[in-house]
mmCIF file as Biopython writes it, N, C-alpha, C and O atoms, coordinates in Angstrom:
data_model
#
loop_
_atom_site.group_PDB
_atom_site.id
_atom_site.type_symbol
_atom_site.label_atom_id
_atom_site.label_alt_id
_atom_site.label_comp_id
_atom_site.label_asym_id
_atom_site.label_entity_id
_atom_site.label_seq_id
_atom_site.pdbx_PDB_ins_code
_atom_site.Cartn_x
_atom_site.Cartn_y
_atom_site.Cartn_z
_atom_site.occupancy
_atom_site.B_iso_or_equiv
_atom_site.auth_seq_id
_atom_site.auth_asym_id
_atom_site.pdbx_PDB_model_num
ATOM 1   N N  . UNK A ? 1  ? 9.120  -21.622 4.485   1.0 0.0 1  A 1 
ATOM 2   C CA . UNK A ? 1  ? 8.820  -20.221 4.631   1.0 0.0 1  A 1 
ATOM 3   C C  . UNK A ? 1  ? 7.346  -20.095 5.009   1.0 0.0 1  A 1 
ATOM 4   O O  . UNK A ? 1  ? 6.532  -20.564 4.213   1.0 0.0 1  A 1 
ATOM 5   N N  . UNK A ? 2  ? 6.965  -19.595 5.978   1.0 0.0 2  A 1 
ATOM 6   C CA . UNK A ? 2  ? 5.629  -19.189 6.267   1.0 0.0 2  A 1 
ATOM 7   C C  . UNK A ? 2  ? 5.055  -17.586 6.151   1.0 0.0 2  A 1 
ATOM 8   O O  . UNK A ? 2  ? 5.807  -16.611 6.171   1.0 0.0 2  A 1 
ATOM 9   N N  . UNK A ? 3  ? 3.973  -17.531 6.061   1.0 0.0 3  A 1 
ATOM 10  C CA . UNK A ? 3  ? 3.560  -16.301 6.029   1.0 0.0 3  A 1 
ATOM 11  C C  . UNK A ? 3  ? 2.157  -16.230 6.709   1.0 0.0 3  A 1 
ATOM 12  O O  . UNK A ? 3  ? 1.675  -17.109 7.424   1.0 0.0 3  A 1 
ATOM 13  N N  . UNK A ? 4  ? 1.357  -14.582 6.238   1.0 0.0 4  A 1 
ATOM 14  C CA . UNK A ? 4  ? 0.154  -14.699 6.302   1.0 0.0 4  A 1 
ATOM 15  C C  . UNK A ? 4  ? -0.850 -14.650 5.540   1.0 0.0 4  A 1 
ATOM 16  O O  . UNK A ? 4  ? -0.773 -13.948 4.532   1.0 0.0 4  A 1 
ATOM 17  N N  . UNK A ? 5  ? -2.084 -15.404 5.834   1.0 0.0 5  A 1 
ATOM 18  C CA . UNK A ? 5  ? -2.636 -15.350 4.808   1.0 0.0 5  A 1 
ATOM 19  C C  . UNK A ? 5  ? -2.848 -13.511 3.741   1.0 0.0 5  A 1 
ATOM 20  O O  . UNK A ? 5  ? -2.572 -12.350 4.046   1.0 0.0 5  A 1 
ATOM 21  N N  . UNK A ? 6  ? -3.408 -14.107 2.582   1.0 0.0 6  A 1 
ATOM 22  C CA . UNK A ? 6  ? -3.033 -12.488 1.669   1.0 0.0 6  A 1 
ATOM 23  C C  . UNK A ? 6  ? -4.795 -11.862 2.105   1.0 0.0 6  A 1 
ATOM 24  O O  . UNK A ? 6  ? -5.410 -12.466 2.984   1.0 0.0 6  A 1 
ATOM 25  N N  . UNK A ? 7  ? -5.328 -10.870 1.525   1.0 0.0 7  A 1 
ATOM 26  C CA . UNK A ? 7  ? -6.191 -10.225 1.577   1.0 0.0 7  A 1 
ATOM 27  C C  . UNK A ? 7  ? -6.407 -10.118 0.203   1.0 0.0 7  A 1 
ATOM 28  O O  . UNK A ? 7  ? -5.342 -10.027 -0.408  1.0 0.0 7  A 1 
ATOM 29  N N  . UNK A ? 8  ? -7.501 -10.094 -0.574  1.0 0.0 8  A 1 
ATOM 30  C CA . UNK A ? 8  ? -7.915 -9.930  -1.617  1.0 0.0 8  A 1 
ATOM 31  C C  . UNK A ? 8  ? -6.938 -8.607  -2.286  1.0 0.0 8  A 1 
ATOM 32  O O  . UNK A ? 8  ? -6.182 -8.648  -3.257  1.0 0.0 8  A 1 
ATOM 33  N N  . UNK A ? 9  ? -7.172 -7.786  -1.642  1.0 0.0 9  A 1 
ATOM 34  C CA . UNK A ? 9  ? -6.553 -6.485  -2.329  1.0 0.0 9  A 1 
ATOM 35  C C  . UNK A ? 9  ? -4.784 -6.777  -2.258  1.0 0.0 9  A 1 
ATOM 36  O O  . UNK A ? 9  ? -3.937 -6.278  -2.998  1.0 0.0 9  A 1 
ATOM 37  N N  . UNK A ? 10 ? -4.662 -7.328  -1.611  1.0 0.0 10 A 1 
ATOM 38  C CA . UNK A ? 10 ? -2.842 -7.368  -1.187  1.0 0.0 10 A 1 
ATOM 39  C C  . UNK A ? 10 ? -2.306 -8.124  -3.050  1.0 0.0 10 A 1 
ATOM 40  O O  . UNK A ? 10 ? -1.175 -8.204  -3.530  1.0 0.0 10 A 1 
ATOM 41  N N  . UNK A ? 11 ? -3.292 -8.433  -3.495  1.0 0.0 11 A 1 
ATOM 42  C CA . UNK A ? 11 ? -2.968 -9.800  -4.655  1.0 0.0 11 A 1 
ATOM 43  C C  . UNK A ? 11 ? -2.779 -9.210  -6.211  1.0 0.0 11 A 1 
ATOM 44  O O  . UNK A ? 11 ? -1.973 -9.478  -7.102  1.0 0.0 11 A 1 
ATOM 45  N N  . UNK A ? 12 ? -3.850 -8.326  -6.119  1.0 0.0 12 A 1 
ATOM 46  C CA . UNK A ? 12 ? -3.604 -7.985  -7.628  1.0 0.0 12 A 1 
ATOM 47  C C  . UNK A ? 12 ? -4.855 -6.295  -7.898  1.0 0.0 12 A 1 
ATOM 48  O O  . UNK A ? 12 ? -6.063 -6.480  -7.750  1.0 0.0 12 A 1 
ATOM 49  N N  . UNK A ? 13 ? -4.500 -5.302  -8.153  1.0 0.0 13 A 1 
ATOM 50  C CA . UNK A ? 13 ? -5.636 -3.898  -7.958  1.0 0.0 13 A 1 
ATOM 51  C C  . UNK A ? 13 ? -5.364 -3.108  -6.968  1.0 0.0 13 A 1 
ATOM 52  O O  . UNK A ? 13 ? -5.976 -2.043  -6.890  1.0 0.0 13 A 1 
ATOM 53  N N  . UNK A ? 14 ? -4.446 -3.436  -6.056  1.0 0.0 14 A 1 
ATOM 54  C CA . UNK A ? 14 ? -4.264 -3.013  -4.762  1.0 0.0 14 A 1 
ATOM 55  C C  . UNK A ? 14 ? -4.433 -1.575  -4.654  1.0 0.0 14 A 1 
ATOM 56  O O  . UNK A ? 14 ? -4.684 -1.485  -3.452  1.0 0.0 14 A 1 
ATOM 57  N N  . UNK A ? 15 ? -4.463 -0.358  -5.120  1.0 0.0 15 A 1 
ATOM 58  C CA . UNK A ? 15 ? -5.146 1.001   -5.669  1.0 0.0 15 A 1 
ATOM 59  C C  . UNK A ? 15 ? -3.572 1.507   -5.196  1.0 0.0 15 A 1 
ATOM 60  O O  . UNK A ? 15 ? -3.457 2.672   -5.575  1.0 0.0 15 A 1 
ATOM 61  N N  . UNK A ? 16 ? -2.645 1.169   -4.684  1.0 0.0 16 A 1 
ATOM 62  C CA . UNK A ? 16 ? -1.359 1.783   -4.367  1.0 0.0 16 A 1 
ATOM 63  C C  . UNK A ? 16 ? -0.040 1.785   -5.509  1.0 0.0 16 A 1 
ATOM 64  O O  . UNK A ? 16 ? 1.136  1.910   -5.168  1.0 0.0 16 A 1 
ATOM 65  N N  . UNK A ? 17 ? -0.414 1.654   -6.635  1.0 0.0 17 A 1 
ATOM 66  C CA . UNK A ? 17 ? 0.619  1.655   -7.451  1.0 0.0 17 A 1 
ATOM 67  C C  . UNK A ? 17 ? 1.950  1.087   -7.752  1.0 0.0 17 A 1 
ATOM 68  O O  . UNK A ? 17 ? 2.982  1.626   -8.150  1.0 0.0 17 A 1 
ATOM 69  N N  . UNK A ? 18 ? 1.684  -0.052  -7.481  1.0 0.0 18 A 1 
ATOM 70  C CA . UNK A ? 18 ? 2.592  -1.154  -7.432  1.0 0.0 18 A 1 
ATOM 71  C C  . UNK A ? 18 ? 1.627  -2.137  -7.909  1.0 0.0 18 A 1 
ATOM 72  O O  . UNK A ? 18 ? 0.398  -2.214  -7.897  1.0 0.0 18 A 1 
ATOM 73  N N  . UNK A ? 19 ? 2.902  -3.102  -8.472  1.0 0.0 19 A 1 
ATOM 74  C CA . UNK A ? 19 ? 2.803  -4.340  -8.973  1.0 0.0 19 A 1 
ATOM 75  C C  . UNK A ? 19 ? 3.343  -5.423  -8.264  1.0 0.0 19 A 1 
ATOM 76  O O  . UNK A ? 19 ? 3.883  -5.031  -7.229  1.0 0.0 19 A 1 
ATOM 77  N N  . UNK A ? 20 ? 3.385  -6.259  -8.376  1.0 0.0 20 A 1 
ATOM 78  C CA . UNK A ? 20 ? 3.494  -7.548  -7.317  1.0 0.0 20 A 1 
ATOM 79  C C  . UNK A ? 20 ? 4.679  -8.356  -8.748  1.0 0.0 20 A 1 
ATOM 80  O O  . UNK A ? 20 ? 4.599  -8.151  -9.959  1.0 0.0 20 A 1 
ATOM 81  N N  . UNK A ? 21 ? 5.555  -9.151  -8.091  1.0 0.0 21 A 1 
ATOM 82  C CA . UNK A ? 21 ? 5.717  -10.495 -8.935  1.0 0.0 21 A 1 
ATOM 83  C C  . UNK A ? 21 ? 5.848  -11.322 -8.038  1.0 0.0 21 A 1 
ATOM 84  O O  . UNK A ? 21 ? 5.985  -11.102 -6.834  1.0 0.0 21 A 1 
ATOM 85  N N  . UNK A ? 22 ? 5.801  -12.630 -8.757  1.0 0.0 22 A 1 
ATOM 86  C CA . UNK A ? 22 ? 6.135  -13.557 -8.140  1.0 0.0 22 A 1 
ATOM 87  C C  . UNK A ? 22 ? 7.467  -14.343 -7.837  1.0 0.0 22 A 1 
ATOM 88  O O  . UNK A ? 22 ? 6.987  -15.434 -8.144  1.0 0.0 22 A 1 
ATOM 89  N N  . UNK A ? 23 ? 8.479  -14.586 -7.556  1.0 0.0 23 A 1 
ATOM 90  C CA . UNK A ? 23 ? 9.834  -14.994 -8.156  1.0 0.0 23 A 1 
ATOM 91  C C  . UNK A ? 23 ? 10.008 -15.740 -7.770  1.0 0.0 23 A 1 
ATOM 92  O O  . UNK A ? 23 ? 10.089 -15.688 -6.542  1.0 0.0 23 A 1 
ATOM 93  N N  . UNK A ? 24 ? 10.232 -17.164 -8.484  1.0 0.0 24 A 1 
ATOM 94  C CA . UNK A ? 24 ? 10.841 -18.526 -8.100  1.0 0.0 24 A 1 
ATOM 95  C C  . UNK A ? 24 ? 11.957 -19.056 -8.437  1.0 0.0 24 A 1 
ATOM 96  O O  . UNK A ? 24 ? 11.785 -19.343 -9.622  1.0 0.0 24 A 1 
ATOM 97  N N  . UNK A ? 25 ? 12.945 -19.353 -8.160  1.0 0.0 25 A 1 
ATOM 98  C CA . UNK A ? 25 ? 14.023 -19.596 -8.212  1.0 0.0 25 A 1 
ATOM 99  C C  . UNK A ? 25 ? 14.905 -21.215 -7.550  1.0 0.0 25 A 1 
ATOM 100 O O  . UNK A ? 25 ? 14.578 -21.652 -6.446  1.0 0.0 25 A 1 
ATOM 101 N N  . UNK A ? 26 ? 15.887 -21.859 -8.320  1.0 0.0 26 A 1 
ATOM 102 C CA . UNK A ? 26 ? 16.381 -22.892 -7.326  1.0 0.0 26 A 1 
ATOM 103 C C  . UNK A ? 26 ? 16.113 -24.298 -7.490  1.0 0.0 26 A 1 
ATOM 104 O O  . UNK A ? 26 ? 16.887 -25.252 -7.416  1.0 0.0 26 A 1 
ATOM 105 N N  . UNK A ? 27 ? 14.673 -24.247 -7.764  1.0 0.0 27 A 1 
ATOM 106 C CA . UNK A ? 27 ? 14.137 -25.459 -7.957  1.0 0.0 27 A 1 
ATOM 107 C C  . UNK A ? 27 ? 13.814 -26.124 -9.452  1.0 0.0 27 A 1 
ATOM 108 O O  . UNK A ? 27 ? 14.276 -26.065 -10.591 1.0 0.0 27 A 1 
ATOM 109 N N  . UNK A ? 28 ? 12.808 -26.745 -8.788  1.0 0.0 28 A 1 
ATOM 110 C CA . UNK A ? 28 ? 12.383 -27.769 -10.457 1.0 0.0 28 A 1 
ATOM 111 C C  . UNK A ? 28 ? 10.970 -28.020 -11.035 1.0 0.0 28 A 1 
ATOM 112 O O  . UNK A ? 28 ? 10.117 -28.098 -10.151 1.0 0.0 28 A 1 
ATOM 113 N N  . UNK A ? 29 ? 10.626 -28.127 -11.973 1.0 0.0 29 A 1 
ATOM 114 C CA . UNK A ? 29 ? 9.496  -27.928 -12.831 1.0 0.0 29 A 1 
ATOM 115 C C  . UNK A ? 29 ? 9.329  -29.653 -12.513 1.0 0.0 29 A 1 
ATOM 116 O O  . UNK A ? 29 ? 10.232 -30.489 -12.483 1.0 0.0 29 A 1 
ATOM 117 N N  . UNK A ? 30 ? 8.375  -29.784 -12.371 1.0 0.0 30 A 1 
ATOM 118 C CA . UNK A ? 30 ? 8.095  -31.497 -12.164 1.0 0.0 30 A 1 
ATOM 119 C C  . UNK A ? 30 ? 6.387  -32.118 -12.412 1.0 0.0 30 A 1 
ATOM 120 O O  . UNK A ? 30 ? 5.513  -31.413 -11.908 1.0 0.0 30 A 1 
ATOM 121 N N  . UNK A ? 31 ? 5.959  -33.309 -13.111 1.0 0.0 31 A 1 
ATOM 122 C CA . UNK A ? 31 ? 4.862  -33.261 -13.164 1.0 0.0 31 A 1 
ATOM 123 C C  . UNK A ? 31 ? 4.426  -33.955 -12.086 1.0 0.0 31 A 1 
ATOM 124 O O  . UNK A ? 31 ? 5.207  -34.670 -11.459 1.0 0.0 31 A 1 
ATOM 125 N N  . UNK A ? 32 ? 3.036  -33.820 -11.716 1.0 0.0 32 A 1 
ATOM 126 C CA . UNK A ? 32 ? 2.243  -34.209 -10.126 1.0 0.0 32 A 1 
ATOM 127 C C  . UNK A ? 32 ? 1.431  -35.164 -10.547 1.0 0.0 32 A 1 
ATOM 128 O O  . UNK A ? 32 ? 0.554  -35.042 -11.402 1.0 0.0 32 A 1 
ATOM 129 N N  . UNK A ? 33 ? 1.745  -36.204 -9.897  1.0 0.0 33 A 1 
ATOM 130 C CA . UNK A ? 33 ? 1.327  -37.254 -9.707  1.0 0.0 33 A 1 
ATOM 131 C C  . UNK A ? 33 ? 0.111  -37.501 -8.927  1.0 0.0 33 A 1 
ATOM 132 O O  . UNK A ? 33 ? 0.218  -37.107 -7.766  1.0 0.0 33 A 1 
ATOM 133 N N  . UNK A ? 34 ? -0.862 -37.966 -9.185  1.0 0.0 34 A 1 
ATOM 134 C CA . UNK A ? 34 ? -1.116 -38.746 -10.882 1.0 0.0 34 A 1 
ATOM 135 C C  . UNK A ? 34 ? -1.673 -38.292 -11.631 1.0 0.0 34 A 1 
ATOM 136 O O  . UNK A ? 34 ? -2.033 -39.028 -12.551 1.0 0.0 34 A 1 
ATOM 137 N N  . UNK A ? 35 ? -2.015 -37.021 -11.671 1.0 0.0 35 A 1 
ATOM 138 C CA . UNK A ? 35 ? -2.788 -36.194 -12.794 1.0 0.0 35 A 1 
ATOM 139 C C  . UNK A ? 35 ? -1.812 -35.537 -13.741 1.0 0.0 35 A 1 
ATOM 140 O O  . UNK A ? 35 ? -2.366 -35.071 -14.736 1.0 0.0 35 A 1 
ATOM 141 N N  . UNK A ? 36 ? -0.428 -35.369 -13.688 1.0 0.0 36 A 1 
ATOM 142 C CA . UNK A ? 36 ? 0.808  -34.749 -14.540 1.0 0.0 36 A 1 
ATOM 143 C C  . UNK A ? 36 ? 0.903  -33.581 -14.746 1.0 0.0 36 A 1 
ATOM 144 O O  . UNK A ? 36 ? 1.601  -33.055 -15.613 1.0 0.0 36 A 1 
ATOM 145 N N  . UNK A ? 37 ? -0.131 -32.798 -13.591 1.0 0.0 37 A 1 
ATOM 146 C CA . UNK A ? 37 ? 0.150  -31.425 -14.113 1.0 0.0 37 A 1 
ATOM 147 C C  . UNK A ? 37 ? 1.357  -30.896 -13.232 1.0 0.0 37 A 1 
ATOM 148 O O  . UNK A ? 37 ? 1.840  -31.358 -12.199 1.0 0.0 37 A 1 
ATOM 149 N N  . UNK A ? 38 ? 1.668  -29.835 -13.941 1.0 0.0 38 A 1 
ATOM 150 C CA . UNK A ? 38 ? 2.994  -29.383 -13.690 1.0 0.0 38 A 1 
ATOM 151 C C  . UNK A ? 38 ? 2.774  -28.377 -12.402 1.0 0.0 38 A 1 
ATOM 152 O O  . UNK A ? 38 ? 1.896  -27.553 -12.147 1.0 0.0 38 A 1 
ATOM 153 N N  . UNK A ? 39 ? 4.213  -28.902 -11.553 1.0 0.0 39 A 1 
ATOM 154 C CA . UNK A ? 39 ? 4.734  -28.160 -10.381 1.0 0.0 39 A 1 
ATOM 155 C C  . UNK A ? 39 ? 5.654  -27.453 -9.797  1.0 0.0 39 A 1 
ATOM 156 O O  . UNK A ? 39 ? 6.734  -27.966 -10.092 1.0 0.0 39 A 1 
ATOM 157 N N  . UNK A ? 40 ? 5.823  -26.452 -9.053  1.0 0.0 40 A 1 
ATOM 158 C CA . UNK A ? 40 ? 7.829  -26.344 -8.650  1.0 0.0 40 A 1 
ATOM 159 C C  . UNK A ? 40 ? 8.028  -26.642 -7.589  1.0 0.0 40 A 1 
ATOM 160 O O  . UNK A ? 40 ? 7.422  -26.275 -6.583  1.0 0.0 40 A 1 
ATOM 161 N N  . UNK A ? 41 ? 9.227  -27.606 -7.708  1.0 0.0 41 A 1 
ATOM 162 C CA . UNK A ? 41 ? 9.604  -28.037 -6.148  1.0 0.0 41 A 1 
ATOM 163 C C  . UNK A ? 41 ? 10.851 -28.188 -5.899  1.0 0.0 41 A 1 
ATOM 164 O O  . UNK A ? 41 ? 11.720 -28.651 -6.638  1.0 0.0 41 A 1 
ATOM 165 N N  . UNK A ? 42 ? 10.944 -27.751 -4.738  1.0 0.0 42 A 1 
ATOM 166 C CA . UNK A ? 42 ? 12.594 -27.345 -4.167  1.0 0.0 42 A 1 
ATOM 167 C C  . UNK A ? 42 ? 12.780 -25.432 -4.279  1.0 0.0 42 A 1 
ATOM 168 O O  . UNK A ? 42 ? 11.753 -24.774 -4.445  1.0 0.0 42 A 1 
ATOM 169 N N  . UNK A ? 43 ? 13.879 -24.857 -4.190  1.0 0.0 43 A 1 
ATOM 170 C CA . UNK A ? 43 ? 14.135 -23.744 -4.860  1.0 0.0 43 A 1 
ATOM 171 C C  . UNK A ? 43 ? 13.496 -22.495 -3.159  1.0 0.0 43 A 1 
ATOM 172 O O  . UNK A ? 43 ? 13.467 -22.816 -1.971  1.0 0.0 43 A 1 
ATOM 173 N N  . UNK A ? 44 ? 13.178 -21.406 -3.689  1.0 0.0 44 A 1 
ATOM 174 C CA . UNK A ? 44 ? 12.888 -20.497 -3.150  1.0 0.0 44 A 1 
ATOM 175 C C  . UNK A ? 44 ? 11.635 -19.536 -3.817  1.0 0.0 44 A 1 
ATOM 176 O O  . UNK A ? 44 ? 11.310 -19.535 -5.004  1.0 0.0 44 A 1 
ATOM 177 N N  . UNK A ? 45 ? 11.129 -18.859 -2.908  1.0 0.0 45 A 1 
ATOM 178 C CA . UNK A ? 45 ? 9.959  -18.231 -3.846  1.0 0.0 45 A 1 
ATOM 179 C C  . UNK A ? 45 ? 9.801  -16.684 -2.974  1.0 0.0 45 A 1 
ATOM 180 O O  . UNK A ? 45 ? 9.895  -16.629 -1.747  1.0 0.0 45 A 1 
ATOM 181 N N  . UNK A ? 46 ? 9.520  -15.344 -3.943  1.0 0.0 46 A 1 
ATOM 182 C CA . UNK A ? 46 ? 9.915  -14.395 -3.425  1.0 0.0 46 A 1 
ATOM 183 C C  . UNK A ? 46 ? 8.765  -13.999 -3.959  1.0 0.0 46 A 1 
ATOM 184 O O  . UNK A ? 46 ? 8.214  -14.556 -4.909  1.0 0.0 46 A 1 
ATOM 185 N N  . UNK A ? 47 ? 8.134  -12.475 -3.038  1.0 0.0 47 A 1 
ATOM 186 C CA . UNK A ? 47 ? 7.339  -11.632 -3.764  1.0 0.0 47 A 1 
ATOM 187 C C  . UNK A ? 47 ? 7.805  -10.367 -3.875  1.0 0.0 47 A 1 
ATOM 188 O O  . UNK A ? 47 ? 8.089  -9.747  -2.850  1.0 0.0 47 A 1 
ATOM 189 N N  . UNK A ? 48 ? 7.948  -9.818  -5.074  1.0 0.0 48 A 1 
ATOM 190 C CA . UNK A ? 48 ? 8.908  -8.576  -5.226  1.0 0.0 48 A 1 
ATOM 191 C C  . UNK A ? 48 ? 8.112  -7.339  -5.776  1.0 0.0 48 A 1 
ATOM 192 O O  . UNK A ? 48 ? 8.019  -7.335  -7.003  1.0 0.0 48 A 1 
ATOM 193 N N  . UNK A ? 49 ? 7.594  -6.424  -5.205  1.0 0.0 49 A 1 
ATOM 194 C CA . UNK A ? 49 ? 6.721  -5.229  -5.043  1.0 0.0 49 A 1 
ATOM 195 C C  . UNK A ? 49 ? 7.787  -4.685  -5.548  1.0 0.0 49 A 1 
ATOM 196 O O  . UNK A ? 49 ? 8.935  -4.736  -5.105  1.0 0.0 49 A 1 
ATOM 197 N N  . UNK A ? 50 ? 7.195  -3.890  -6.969  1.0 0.0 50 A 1 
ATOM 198 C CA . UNK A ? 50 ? 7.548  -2.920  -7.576  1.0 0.0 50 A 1 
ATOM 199 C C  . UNK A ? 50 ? 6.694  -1.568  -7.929  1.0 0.0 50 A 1 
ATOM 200 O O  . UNK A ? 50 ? 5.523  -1.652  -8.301  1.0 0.0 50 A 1 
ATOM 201 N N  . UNK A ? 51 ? 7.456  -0.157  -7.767  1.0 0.0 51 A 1 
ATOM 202 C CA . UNK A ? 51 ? 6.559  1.015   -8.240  1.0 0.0 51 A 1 
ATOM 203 C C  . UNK A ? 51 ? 6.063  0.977   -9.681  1.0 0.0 51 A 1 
ATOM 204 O O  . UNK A ? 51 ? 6.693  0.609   -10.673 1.0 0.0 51 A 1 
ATOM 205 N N  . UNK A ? 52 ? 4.782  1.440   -9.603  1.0 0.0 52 A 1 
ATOM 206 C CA . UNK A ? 52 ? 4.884  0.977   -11.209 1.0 0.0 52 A 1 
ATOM 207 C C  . UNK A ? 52 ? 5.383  2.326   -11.986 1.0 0.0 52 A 1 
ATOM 208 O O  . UNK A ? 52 ? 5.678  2.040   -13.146 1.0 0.0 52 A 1 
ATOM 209 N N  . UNK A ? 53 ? 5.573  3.776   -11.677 1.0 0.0 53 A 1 
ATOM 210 C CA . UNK A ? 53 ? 6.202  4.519   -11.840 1.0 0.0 53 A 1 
ATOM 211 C C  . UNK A ? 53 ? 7.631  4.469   -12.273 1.0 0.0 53 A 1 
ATOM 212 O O  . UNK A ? 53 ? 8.247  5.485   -12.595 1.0 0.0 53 A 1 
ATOM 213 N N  . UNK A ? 54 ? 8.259  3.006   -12.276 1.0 0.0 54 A 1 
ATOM 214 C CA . UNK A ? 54 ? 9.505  3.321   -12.377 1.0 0.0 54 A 1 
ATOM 215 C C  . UNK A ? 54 ? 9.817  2.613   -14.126 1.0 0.0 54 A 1 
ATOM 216 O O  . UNK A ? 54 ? 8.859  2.115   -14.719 1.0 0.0 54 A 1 
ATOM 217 N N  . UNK A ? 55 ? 10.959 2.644   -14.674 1.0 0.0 55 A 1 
ATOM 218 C CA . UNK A ? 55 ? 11.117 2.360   -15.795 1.0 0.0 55 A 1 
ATOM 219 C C  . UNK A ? 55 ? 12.182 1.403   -15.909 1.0 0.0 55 A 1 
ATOM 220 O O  . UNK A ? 55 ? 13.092 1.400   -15.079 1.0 0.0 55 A 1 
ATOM 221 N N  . UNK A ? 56 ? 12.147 0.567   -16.892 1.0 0.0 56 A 1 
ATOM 222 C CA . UNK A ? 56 ? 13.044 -0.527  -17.277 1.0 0.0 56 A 1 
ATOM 223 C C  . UNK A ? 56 ? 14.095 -0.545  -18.175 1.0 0.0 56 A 1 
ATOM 224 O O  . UNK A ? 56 ? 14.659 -1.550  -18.608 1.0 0.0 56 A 1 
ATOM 225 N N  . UNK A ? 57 ? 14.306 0.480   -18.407 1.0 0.0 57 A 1 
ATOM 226 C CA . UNK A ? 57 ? 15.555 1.086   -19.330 1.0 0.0 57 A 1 
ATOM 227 C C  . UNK A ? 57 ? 17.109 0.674   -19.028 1.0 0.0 57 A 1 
ATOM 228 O O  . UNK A ? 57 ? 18.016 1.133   -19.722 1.0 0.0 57 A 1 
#
């Protein structure tokens, strides 16, 4: 999946009332070699813009 690069504001404050997530899905938690810190690989990865106006009920 490619994209473009983000803009500072696109990331997190964006003054438009939304929230951002991140969503990963599919894949696997794996440690990185050779330092063991942890990674995800395989799977899919989504960014899902939400109003923050709305409710979770």
């Amino acid at each position: 999946m490619t994209g473009s690069p983000t803009r500072s504001g696109d990331v997190a404050g964006n003054g438009n009332g939304t929230v951002k997530f991140l969503c990963s899905y599919g894949g696997r938690i794996l440690p990185r070699y050779p330092d063991g810190r942890l990674r995800y690989v395989g799977g899919e990865t989504r960014v899902l813009s939400v109003d923050q106006s709305i409710t979770f009920a």
